[in-house]
TIGU-860257 format. One record per residue (C-alpha): residue in one letter; chain; x, y, z. Coordinates in steps of 0.02 Angstrom, whole numbers, plus 50000, padded with zeros to 5 digits. Each point is the difference from the previous one (the first is absolute). Example, Ala and Ser with C-alpha at 12.3 -4.5 7.8 and 13.67 -1.06 7.14 Angstrom:
node res:A	chain:A	u:50615	v:49775	w:50390
node res:S	chain:A	u:50069	v:50172	w:49967
This chain:
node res:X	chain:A	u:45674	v:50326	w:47570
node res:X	chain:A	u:50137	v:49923	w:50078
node res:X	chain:A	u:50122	v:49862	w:49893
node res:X	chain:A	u:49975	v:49810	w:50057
node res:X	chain:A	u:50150	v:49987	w:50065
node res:X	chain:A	u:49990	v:50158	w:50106
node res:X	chain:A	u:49848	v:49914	w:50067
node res:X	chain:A	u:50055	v:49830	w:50031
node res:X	chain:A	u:50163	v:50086	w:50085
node res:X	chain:A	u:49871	v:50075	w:50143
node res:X	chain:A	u:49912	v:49842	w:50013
node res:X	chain:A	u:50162	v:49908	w:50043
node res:X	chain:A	u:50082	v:50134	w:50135
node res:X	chain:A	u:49819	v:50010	w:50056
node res:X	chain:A	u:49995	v:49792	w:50032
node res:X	chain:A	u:50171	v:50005	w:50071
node res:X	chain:A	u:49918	v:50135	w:50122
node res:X	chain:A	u:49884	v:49883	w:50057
node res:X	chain:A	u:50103	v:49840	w:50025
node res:X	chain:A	u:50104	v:50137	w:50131
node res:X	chain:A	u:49843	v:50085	w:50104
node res:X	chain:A	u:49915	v:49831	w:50002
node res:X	chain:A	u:50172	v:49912	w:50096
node res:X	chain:A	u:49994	v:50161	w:50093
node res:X	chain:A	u:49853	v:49970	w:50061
node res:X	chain:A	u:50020	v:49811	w:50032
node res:X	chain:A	u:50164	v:50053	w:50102
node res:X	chain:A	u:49892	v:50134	w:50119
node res:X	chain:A	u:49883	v:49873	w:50036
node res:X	chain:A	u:50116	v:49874	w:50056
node res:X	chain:A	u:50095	v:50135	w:50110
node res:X	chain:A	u:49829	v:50076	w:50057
node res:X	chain:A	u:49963	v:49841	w:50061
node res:X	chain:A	u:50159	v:49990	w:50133
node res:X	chain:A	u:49964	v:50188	w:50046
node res:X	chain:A	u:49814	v:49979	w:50031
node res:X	chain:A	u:50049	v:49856	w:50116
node res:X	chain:A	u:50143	v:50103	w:50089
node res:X	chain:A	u:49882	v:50143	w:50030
node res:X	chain:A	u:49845	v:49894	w:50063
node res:X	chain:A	u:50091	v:49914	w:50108
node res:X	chain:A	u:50098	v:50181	w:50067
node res:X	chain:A	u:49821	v:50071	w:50041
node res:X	chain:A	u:49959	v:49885	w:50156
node res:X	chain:A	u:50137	v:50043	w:50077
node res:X	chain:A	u:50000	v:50207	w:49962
node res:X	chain:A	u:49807	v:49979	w:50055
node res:X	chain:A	u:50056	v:49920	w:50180
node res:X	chain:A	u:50149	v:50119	w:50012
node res:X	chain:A	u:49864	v:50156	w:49976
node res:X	chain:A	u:49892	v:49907	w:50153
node res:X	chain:A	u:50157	v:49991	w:50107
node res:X	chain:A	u:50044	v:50200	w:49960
node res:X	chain:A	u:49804	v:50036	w:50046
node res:X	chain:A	u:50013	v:49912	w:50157
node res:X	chain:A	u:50159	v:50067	w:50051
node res:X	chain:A	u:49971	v:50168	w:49933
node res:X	chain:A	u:49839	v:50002	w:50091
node res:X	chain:A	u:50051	v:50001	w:50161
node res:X	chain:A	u:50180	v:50083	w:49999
node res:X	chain:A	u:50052	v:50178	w:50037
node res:X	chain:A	u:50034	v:50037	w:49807
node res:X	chain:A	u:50116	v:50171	w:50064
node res:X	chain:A	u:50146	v:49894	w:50058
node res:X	chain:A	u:50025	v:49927	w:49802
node res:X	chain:A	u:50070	v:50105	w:49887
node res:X	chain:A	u:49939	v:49890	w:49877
node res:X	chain:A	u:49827	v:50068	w:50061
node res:X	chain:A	u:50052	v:50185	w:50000
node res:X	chain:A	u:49823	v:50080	w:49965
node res:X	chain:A	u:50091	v:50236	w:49941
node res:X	chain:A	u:49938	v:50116	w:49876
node res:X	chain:A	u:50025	v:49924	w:49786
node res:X	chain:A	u:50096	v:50128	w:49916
node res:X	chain:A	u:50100	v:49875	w:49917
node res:X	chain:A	u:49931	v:49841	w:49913
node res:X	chain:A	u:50099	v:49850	w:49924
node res:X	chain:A	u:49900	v:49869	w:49878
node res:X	chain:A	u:50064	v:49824	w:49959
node res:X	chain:A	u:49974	v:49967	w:49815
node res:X	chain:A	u:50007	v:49811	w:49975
node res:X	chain:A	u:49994	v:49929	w:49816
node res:X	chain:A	u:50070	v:49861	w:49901
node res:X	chain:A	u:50182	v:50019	w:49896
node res:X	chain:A	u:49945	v:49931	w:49855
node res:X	chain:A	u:49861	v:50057	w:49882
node res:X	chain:A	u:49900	v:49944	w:49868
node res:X	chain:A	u:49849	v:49963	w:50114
node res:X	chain:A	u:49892	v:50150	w:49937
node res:X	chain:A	u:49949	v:50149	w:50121
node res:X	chain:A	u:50010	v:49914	w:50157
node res:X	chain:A	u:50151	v:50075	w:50026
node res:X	chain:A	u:49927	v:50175	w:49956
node res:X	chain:A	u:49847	v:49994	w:50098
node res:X	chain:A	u:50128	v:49977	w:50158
node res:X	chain:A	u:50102	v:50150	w:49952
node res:X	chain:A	u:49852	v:50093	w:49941
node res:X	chain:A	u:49940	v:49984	w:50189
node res:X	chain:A	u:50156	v:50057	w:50082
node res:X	chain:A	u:49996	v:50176	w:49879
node res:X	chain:A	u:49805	v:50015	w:50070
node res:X	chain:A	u:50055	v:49992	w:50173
node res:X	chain:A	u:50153	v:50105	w:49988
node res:X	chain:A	u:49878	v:50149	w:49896
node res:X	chain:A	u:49908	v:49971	w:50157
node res:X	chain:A	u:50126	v:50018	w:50137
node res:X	chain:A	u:50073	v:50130	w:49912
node res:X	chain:A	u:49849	v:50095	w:49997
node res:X	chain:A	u:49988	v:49983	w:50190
node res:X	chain:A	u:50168	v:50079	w:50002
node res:X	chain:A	u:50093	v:49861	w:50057
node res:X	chain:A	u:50165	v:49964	w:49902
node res:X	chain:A	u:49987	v:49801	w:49918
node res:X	chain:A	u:50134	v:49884	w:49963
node res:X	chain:A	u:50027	v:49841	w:49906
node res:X	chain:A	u:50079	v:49820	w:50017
node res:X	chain:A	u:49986	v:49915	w:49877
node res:X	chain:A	u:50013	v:49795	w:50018
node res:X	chain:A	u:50022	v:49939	w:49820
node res:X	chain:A	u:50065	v:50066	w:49838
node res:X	chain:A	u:49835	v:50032	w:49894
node res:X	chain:A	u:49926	v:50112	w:50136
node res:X	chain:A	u:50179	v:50096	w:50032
node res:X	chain:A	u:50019	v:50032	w:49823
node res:X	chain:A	u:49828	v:50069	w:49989
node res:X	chain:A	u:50037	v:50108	w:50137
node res:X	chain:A	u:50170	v:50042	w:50009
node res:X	chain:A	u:49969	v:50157	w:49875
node res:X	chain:A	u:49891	v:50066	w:50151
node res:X	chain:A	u:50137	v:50045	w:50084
node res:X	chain:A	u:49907	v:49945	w:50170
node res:X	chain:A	u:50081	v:49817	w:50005
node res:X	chain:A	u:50150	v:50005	w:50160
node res:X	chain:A	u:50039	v:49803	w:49955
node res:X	chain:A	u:49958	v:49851	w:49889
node res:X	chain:A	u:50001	v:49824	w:50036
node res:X	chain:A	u:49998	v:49952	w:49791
node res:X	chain:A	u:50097	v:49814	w:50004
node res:X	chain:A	u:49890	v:49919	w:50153
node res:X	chain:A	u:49820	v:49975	w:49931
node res:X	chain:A	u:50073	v:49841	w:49880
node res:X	chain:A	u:50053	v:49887	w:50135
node res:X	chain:A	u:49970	v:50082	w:50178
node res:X	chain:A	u:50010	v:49926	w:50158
node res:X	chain:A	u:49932	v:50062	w:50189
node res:X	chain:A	u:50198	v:50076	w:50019
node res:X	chain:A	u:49957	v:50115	w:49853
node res:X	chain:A	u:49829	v:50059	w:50104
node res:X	chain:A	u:50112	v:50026	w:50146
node res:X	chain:A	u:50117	v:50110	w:49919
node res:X	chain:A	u:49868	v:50100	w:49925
node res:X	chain:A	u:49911	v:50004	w:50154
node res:X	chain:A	u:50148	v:50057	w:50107
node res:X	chain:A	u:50058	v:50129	w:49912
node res:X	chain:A	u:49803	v:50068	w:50008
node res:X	chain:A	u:49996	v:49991	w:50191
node res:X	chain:A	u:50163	v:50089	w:49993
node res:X	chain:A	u:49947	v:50138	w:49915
node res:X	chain:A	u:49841	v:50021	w:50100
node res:X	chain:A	u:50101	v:50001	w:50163
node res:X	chain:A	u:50113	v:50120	w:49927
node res:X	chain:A	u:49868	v:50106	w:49989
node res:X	chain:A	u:50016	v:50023	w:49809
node res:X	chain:A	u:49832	v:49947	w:49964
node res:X	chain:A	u:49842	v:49983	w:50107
node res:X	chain:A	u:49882	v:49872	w:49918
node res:X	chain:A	u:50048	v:49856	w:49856
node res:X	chain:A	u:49872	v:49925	w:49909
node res:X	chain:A	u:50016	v:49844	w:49892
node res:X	chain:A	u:49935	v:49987	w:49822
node res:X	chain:A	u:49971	v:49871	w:49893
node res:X	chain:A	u:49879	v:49855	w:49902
node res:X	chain:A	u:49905	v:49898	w:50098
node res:X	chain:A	u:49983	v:49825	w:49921
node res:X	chain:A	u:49795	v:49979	w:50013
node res:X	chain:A	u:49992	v:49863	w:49837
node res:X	chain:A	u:50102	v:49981	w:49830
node res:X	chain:A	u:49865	v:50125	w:49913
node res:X	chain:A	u:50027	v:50128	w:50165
node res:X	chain:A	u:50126	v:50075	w:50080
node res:X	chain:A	u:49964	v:50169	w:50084
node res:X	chain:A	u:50129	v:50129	w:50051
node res:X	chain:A	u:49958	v:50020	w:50189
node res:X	chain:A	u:50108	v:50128	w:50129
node res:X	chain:A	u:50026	v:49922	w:50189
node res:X	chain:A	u:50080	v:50111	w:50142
node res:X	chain:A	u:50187	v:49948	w:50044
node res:X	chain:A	u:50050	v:50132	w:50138
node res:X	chain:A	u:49972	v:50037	w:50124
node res:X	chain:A	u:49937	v:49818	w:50048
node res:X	chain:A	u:49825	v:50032	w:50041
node res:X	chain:A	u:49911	v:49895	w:50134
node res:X	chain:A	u:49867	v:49881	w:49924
node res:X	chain:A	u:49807	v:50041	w:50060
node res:X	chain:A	u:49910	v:49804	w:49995
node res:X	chain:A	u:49812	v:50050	w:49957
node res:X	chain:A	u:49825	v:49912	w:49942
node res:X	chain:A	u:50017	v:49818	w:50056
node res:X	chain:A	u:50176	v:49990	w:50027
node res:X	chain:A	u:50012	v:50113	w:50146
node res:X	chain:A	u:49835	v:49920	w:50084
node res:X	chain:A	u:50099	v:49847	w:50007
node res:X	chain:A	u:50143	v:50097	w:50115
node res:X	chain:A	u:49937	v:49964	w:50177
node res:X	chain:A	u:50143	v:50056	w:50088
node res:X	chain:A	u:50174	v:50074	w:50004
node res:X	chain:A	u:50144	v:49876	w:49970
node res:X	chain:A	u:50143	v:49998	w:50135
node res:X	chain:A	u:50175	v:49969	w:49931
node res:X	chain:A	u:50162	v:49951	w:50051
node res:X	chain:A	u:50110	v:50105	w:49977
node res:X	chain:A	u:49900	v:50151	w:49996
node res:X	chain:A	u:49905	v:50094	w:49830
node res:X	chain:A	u:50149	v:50103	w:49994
node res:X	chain:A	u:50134	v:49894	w:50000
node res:X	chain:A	u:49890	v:49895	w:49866
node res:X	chain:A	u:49947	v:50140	w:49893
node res:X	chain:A	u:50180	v:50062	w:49974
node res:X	chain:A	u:50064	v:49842	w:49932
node res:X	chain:A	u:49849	v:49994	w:49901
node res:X	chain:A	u:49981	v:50154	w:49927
node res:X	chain:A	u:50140	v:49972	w:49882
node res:X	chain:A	u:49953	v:49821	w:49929
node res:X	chain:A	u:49839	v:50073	w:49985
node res:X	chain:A	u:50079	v:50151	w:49865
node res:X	chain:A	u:50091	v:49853	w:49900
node res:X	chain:A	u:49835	v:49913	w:49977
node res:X	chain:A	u:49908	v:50128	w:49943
node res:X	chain:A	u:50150	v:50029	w:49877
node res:X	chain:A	u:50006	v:49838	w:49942
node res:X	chain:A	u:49815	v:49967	w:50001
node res:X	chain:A	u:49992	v:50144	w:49865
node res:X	chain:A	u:50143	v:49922	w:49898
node res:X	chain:A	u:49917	v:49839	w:49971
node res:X	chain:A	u:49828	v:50098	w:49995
node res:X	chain:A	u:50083	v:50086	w:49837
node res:X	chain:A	u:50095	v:49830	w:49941
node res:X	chain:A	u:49856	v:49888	w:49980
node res:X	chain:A	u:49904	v:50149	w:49923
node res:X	chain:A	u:50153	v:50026	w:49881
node res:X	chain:A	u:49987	v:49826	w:49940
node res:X	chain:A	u:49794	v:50000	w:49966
node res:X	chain:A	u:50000	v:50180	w:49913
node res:X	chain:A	u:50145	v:49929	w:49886
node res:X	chain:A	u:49895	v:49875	w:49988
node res:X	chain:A	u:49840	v:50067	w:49950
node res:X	chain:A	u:50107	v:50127	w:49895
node res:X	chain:A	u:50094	v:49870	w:49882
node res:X	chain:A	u:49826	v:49892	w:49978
node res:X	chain:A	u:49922	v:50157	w:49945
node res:X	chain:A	u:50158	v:50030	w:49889
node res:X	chain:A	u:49995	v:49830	w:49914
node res:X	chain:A	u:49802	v:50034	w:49976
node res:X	chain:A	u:50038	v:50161	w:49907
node res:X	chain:A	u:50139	v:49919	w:49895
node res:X	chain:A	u:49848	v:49869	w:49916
node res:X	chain:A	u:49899	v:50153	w:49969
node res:X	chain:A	u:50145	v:50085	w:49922
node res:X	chain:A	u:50039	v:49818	w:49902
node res:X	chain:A	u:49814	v:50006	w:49949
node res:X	chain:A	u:49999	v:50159	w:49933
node res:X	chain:A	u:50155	v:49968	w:49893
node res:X	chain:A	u:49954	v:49854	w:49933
node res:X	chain:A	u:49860	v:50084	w:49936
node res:X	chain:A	u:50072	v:50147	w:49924
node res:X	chain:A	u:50125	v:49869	w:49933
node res:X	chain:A	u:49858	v:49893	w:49905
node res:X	chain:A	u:49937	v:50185	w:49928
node res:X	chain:A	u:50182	v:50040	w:49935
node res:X	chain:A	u:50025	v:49807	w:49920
node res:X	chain:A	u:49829	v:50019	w:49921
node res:X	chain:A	u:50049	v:50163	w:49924
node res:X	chain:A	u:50161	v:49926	w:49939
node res:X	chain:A	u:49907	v:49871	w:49912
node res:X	chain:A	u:49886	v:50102	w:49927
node res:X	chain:A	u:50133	v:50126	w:49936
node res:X	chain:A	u:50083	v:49853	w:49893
node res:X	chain:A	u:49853	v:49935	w:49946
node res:X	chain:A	u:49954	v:50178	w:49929
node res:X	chain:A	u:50171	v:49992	w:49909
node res:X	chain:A	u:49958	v:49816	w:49936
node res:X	chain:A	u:49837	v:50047	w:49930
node res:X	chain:A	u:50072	v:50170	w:49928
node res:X	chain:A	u:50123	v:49920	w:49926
node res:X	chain:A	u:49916	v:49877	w:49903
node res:X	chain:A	u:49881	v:50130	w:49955
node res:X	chain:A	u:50124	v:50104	w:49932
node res:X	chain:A	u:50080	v:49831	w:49897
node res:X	chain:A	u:49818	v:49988	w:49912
């Protein structure tokens, strides 16, 4: 049995423990609460720039973008987004451990896979891969939409280079603070948007702009990469923040338990103790008689 002190040593560091994951997790809720409200108030406006692609895309002759270049996937590049910090249990895993299930299946396909990696946790759980051609690992703390647009150019310069022929985007969806689901969304080539169900009954026409679909689309097309960029990176920052979250309060939850276990076994080895010199008391005045 362990000493008292030993004992009372754990309970202390194991305290201590607590006082940290418990301001940890005061901290994530208070910047969960700015992300959440970034995000939510980013999705109107991604979910009116994907009507304006459908309706543009819908009626434009999608062979004069390159953007829109429909050839033959040998070559396949996926965009791993996670946070740069950690300590917010496996949501960063469950992101990387759906980018290795989509490479395994590319690769069985026969088509050759690459990876970009946009933030550090997710680069250096992939870098040993060998398969990663660039990391973004210092943007994810404080980004901004010029961060999405680098990302995005260099993307769209690959893909008209010819160096790969599709990019998909990975990364966790923010559903709630208990879920956030690592989802996949295609990046390139910019795929016109089909309006079904209820939505497309509501279409009653074709629109007629000025200047023409063309000339609209290929100013478009661009701004519409960066969002999708930068919709994922506050997609994954919000989610960051609530897994931490989640993460430290089950943390500070596991250091009571601990505490209450210790203090037990603590009681055990005092009561011992005190037995042990009363046994010496009594013996000893036994042995004086």
């Amino acid at each position: 049995m362990p000493s008292l002190k030993d004992v009372k040593t754990k309970i202390t560091g194991v305290q201590k423990t607590s006082q940290i994951t418990k301001a940890m997790n005061m901290v994530a809720a208070s910047k969960l609460r700015g992300a959440q409200e970034k995000m939510e108030a980013f999705r109107p406006y991604t979910s009116k720039f994907n009507d304006a692609m459908s309706n543009l895309s819908g009626g434009a002759n999608t062979d004069s973008f390159p953007l829109m270049e429909k050839r033959e996937v040998k070559t396949v590049e996926l965009v791993v987004v996670t946070s740069d910090r950690g300590l917010c249990g496996s949501y960063n895993a469950h992101i990387v451990k759906r980018a290795v299930a989509m490479t395994a299946e590319y690769e069985a396909e026969g088509k050759k896979v690459s990876l970009v990696c946009v933030g550090k946790k997710g680069y250096q759980l992939l870098k040993k891969s060998g398969k990663v051609r660039t990391g973004y690992t210092a943007v994810m703390s404080s980004f901004q939409m010029f961060n999405a647009r680098e990302i995005a150019t260099d993307l769209a310069e690959q893909f008209l280079g010819g160096t790969v022929d599709k990019v998909e985007v990975v990364f966790g969806a923010f559903k709630s603070v208990a879920v956030q689901n690592p989802v996949s969304v295609p990046f390139l080539p910019v795929q016109p948007v089909e309006t079904e169900g209820e939505a497309g009954k509501k279409i009653s026409g074709d629109y007629i702009y000025e200047p023409s679909t063309e000339e609209i689309m290929e100013v478009l097309q661009p701004l519409y990469l960066n969002v999708v960029i930068y919709h994922a990176m506050l997609e994954v920052g919000a989610g960051e923040h609530a897994a931490r979250m989640t993460a430290m309060d089950n943390a500070t939850n596991a250091c009571k338990d601990i505490v209450s276990n210790l203090t037990i076994i603590y009681n055990k080895a005092r009561q011992a103790a005190v037995t042990n010199e009363l046994m010496d008391i009594v013996g000893g005045a036994e042995a004086l008689k």
